[in-house]
C-alpha positions in Angstrom: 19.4 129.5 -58.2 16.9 129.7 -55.8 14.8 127.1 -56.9 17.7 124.8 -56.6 18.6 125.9 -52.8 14.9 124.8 -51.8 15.0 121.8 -53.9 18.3 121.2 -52.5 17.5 122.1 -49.2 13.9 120.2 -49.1 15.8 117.0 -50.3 18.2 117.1 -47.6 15.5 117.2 -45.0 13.4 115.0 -45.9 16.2 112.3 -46.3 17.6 113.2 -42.8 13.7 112.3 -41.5 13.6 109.1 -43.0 17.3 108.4 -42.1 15.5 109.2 -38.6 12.8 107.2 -38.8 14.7 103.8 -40.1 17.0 104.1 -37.3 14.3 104.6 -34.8 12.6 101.8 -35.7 15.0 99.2 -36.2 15.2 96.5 -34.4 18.3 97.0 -31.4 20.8 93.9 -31.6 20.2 91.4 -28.3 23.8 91.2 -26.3 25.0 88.2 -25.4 24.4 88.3 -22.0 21.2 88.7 -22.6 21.4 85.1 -25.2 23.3 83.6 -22.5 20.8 84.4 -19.5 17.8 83.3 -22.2 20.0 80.2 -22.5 20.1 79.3 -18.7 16.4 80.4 -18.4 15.4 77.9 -20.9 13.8 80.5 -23.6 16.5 80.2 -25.9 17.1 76.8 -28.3 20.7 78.1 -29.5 23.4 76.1 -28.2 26.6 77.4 -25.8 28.9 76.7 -28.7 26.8 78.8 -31.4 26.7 81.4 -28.9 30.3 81.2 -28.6 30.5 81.4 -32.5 29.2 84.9 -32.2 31.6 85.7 -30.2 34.2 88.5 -32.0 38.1 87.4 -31.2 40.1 90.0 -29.7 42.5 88.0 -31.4 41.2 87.9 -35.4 42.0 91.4 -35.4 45.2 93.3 -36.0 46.3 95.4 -32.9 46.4 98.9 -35.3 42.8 97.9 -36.4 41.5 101.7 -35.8 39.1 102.5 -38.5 39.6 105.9 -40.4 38.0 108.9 -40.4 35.2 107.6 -43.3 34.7 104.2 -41.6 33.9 106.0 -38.4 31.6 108.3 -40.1 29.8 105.8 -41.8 29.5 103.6 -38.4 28.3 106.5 -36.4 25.4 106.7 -39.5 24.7 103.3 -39.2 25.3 102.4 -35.6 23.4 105.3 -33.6 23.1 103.0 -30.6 27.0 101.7 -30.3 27.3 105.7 -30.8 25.3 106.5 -28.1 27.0 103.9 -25.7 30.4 105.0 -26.7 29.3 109.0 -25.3 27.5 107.8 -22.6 24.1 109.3 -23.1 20.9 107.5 -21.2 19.0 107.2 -24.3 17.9 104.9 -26.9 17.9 105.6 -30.8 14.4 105.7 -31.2 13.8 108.2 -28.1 17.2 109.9 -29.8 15.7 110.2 -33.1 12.4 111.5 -32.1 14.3 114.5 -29.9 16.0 115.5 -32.8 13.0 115.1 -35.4 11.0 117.1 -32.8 13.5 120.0 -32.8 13.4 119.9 -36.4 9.8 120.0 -36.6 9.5 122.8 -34.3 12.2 125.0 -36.0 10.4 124.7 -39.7 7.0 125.5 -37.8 8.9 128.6 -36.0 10.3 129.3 -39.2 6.8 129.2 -40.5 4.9 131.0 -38.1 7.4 134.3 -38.4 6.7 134.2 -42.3 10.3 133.7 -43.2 11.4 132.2 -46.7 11.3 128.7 -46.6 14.7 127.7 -47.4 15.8 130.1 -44.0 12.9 127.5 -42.4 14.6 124.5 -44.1 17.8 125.8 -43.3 16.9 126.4 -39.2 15.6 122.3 -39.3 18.1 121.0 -40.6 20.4 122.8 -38.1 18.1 122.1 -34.7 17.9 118.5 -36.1 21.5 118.1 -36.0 22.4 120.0 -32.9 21.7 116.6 -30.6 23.9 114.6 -32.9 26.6 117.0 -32.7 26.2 117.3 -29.1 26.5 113.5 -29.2 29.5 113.5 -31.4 31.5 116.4 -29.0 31.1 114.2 -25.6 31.9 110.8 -27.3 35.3 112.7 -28.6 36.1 114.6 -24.3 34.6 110.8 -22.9 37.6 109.0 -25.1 40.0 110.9 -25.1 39.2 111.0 -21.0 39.2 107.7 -21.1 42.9 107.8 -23.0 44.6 109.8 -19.8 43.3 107.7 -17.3 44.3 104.0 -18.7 47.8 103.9 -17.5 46.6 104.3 -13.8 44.5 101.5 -14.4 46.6 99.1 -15.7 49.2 100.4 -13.0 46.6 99.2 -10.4 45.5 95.9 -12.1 49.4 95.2 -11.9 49.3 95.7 -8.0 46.6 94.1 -7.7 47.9 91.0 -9.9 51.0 91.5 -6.9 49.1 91.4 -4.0 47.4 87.8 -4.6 44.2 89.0 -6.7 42.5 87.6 -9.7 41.9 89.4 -12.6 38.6 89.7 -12.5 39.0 91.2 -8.6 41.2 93.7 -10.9 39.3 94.6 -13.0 36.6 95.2 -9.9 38.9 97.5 -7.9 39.9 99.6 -11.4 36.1 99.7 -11.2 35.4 101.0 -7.5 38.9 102.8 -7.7 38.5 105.3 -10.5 36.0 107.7 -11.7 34.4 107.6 -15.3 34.7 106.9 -17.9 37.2 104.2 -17.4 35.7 102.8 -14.3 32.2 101.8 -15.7 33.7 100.3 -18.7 35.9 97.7 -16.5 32.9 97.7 -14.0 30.8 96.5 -17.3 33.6 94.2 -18.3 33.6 92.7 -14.4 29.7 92.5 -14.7 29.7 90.9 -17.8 32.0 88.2 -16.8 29.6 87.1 -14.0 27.0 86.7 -16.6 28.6 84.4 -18.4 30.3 86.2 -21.0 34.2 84.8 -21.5 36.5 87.2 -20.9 37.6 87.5 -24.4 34.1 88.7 -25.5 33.8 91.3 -22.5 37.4 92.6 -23.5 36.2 92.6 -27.4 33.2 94.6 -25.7 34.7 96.8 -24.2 37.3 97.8 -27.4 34.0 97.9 -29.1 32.8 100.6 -27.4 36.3 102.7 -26.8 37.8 102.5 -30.2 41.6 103.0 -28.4 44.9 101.4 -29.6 46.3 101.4 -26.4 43.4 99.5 -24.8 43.8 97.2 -27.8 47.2 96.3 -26.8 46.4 95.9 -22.8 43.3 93.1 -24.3 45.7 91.6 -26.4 47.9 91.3 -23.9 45.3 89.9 -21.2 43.9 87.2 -23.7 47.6 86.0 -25.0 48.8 86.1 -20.9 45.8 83.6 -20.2 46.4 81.4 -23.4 50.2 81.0 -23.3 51.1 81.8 -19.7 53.7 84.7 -18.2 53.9 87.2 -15.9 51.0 89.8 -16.6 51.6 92.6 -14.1 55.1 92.9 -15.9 53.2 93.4 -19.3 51.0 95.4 -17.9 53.8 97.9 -16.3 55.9 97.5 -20.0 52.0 98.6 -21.9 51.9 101.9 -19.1 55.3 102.8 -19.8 54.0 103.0 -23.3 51.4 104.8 -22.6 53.1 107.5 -21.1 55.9 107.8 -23.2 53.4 108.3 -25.9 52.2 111.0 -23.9 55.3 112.9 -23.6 56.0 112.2 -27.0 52.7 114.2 -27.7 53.0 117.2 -25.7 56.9 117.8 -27.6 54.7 117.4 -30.7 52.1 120.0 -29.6 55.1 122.4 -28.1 56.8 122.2 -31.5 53.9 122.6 -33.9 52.0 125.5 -32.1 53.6 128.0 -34.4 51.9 126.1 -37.3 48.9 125.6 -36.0 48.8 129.4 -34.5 49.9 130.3 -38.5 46.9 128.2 -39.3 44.6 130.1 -37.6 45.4 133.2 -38.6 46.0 132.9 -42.6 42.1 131.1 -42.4 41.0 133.9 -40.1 42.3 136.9 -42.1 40.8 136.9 -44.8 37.0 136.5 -43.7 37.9 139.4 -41.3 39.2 141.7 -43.9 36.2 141.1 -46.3 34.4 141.9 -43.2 36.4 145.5 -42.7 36.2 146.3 -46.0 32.5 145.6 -46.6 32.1 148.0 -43.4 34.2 150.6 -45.1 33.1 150.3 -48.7 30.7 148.0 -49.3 30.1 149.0 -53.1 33.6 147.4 -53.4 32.3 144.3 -52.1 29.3 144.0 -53.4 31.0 143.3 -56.9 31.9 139.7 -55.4 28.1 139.0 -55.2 26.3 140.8 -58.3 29.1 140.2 -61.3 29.7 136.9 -62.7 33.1 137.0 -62.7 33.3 138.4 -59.0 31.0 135.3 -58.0 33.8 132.8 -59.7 36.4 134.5 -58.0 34.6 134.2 -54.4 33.7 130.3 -55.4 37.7 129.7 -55.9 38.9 131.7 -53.0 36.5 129.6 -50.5 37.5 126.7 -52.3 41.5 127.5 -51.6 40.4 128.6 -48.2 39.4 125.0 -47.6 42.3 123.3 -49.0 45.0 125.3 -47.3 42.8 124.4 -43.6 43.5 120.8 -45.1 46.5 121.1 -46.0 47.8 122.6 -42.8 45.8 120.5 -40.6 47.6 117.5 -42.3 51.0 119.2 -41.5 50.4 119.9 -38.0 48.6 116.8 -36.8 51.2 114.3 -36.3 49.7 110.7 -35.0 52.1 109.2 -31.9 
């Protein structure tokens, strides 16, 4: 059994360093402000219209077009630098990478240098080398959902704005100066990206890109069908805030109405780790039958296994999308 946790172990680590290495070294996609400016400068042969081609439609995409939790996971595997730009962190993937292969390599040589077994070693890697991720992962989740609570004052101020005489673009410029991150630098970057030549479809494709958000969906769709077909915008923009924060209410009398669940929730998967834990303390030859006989090692596979399912299970019950 042993054998197999270090085998196991060692197999794991070794594909999280070359998953590590790949993505350090591969080659970062050029933008396409960056084609366009090589255009103007003359260092590019690629035509306006092929650049164009690249282009991704706000349009060719369904408005509910919010991948699931596996497509998300697989992305963030395969994308580290749109995962990066969606949290906001000043690095690149390779200077990413090599912070959390250094951590990793200094935990197995910690590991090593205090004499402890191997797989512990293994074990302490393969946690320091994903501590940056996750710290990636948890500030991409408070920057969007951030992000989320401040859009209807946005698209409340691009409406006044609209009013008042402005362009869009100016707009999108004041939503820029006007409020904090993370939703100002993402329509300051749309603004910017406009003055370098990018249409405004593209920087509004952009920008969903990079804040996977239904409701920020809606307000591009909007924008790109208001400029193709013609109406009054700041009303549409008004109707999409309305939405927004009717949503919003709608949510917090879903949160008010499931906390008993979710309280229940947390107390049938906390009680039983904490009374294994009282009655190791009190009698831990009692216990210790869960670890040394066969049958007792069975019986603790299928109660963690249960454990599991019913946090599923309730966290399926309890988390109601708006």
């Amino acid at each position: 059994m042993l054998t197999f946790v270090i085998a196991a172990t060692a197999g794991i680590a070794v594909a999280a360093l070359i998953g590590a290495v790949l993505t350090a070294f591969r080659n970062p996609a050029e933008s396409l402000a960056e084609s366009r400016l090589d255009l103007l400068a003359g260092k590019s042969n690629a035509s306006l219209s092929a650049l164009a081609a690249k282009e991704q439609s706000v349009l060719s995409r369904p408005l509910d077009d919010v991948p699931n939790a596996i497509e998300e996971l697989v992305s963030r595997f395969l994308d580290l630098r749109l995962l990066l730009d969606q949290a906001a962190v000043p690095l690149t993937p390779a200077k990413f990478a090599g912070i959390s292969c250094g951590l990793a390599a200094v935990g197995f040589l910690a590991g090593s240098a205090f004499r402890i077994p191997i797989w512990a070693s293994s074990l302490v890697s393969i946690t320091l080398f994903a501590i940056p991720y996750a710290g990636v992962v948890l500030k991409r989740g408070m920057r969007l959902k951030k992000f989320t609570t401040q859009l209807p004052e946005a698209l409340d101020l691009v409406g006044r704005a609209l009013r008042a005489g402005h362009s869009l673009g100016s707009g999108f410029q004041l939503v820029a100066a006007e409020i904090p991150e993370p939703l100002g630098s993402e329509f300051g970057r749309v603004y910017e990206e406009q003055n370098l030549g990018v249409s405004l479809e593209g920087a509004l494709e952009n920008m969903c890109n990079r804040v996977p958000n239904l409701d920020l969906r809606f307000f591009a769709t909007a924008v790109v069908l208001q400029r193709q077909t013609g109406g009054d915008l700041a009303e549409i923009l008004d109707k999409i805030g309305s939405l927004i924060r009717e949503r919003f209410k709608i949510w917090g009398q879903i949160q008010s109405l499931t906390g008993e669940g979710r309280i229940s929730g947390v107390v049938l998967m906390g009680l039983p780790p904490l009374l294994m834990g009282a009655m190791w303390r009190l009698n831990p030859d009692y216990i210790a039958l869960l670890f040394t006989d066969p049958l007792g090692k069975k019986m603790l596979g299928v109660a963690i296994g249960l454990q599991v399912l019913g946090a599923l299970v309730i966290k399926k019950i309890v988390n109601i999308k708006v």
